[in-house]
C-alpha positions in Angstrom: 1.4 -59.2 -187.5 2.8 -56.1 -189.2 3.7 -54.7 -186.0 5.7 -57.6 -184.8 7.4 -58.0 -188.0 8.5 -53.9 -188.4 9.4 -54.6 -185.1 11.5 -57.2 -186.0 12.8 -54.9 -188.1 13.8 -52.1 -186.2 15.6 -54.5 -183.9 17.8 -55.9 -186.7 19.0 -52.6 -187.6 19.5 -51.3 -184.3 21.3 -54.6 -183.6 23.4 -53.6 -187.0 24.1 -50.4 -185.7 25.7 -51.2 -182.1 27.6 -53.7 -184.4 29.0 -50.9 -186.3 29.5 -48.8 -183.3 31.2 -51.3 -181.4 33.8 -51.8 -184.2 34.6 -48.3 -184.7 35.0 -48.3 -180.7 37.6 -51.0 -181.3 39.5 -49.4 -183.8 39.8 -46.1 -181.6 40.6 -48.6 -178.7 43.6 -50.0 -180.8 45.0 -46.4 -182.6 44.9 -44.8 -178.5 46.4 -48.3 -177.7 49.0 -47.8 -179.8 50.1 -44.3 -179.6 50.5 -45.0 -175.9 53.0 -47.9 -176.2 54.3 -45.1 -179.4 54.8 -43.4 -176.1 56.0 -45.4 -173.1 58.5 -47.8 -175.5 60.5 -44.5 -176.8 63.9 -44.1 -175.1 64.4 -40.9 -172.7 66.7 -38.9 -173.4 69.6 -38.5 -171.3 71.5 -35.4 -170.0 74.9 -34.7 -171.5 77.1 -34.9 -168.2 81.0 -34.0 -169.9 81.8 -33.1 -173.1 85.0 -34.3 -174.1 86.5 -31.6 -176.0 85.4 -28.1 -176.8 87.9 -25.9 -179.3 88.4 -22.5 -177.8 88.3 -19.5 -180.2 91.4 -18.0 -178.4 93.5 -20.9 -178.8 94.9 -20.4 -182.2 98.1 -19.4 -182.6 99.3 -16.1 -182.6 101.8 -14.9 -185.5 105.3 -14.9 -183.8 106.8 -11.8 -185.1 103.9 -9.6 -183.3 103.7 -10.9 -179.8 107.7 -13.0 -178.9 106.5 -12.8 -175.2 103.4 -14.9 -176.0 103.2 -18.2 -174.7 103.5 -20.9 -177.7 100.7 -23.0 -176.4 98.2 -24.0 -173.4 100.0 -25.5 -171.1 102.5 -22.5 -171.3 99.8 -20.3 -170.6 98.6 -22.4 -167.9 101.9 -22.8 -166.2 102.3 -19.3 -165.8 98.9 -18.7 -164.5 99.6 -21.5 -161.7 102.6 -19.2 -161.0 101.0 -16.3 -160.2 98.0 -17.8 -158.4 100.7 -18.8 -156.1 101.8 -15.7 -155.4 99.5 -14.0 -151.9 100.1 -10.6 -153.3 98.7 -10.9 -156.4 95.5 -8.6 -157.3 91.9 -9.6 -156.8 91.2 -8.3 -160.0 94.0 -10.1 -161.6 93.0 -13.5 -159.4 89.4 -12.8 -161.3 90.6 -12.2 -164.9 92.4 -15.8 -164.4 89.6 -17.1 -163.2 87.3 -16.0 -165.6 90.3 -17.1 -168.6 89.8 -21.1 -167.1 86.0 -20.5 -167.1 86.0 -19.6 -170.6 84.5 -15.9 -170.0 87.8 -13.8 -170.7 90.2 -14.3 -173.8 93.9 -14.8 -174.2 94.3 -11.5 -175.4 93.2 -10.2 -171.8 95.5 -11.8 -170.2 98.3 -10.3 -172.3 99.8 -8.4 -169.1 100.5 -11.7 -167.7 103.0 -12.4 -170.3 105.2 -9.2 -171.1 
């Protein structure tokens, strides 16, 4: 009869044991369980697709006594550019310095022989 009972025994504690394992199984269960919905419920992040304003650094005004053939503000500048992008003759050079001035590449300043 001591076999039986030590047997007994040894089958309560590994029945404790697979108890305890399965609860520690559980709890990893729920912690993965919940960094995945952590995961799938955050927003995704959308791509910025306009921007509604961005200052230029060469729009600031320059001081009027230096430069009296400078245009006052953008659309002056603008307006003169559409005026010689009209013109067929005009320079490829030039047609790329204005094109580079409305891509933001080239400054006012660079554009200067536009203006005198």
């Amino acid at each position: 009869m001591g076999k039986s009972e030590s047997e007994q025994d040894n089958l309560k504690k590994s029945e404790a044991e697979k108890d305890s394992l399965i609860k520690t199984l559980q709890e990893d269960v729920e912690i993965l369980t919940k960094a995945v919905k952590h995961v799938l419920e955050t927003p995704v992040r959308k791509a910025v697709t306009s921007i509604s304003f961005i200052p230029r650094a060469d729009a600031a005004p320059a001081p009027a006594a230096e430069e009296k053939k400078a245009p006052q503000n953008l659309s002056d500048v603008r307006a003169r550019l559409n005026q010689l992008t009209q013109d067929p003759k005009l320079a490829k050079s030039d047609r790329e310095l204005i094109t580079a001035w409305y891509e933001r590449r080239a400054s006012l300043d660079q554009l200067a022989k536009f203006f005198e």
